[in-house]
N, C-alpha and C positions, 0 to 999 in steps of 0.2 A: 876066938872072937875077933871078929874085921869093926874096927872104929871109924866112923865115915861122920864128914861135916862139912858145910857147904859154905865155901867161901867166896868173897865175892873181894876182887883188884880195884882197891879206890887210892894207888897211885901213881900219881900222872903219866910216868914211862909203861905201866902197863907192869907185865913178866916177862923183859926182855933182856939181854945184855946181863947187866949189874944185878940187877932183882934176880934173874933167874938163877946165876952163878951164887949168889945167895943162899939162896935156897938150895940149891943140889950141896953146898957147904955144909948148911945145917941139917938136909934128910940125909944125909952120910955119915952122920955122927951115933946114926941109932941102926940098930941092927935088922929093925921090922922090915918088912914091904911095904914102900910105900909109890902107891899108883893116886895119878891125878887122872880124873874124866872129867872134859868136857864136850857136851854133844855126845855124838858117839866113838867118840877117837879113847882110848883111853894109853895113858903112857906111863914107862919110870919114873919118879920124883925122885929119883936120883940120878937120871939124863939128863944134860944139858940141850941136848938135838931135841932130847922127847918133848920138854917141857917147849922149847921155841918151836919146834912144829906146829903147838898150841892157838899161836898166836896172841894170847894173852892180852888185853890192852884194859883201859879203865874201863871199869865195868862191866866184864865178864866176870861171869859165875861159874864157879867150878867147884867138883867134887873131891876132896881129899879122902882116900881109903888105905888104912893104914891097918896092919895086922901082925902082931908078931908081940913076944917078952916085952919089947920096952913102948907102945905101941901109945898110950895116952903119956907118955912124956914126947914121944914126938910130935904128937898132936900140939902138945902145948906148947911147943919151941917152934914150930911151924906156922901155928896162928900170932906167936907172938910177934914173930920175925913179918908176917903182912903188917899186924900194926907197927913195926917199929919203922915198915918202907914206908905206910903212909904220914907217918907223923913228921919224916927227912921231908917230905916236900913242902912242908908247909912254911 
């Protein structure tokens, strides 16, 4: 079963740099696949090139698709990790 949920970048750097390296941190720590789409690009969530190719900034919307044994604990360290960037900027 593929777990998919749509998240949406409400902090101010975007998914660039630091956010992004974040993130390929924390999708690395689980074993599943995990693919981001946006538009019709879709990439690694565990690239750092795939994810900045993206171009990421406030307020894009994105698809996280996640599939594999540990696949809803990466979801939820994933979504956690968007809230925990955007809660640093405030």
């Amino acid at each position: 079963m593929m777990l998919t949920r749509e998240l949406t970048i409400n902090n101010k750097s975007g998914l660039h740099a630091r956010p992004a390296s974040l993130w390929v941190q924390t999708s690395s720590r689980f074993r599943s696949n995990i693919k981001i789409k946006h538009g019709n690009s879709v990439v690694d969530g565990k690239s750092i090139l795939g994810i900045l190719s993206l171009g990421l900034s406030t307020g894009s919307v994105f698809e996280l698709l996640v599939e594999g044994e540990d696949e809803t604990e990466a979801v939820v360290a994933l979504e956690k990790l968007m809230i925990d960037l955007e809660s640093q900027d405030r």
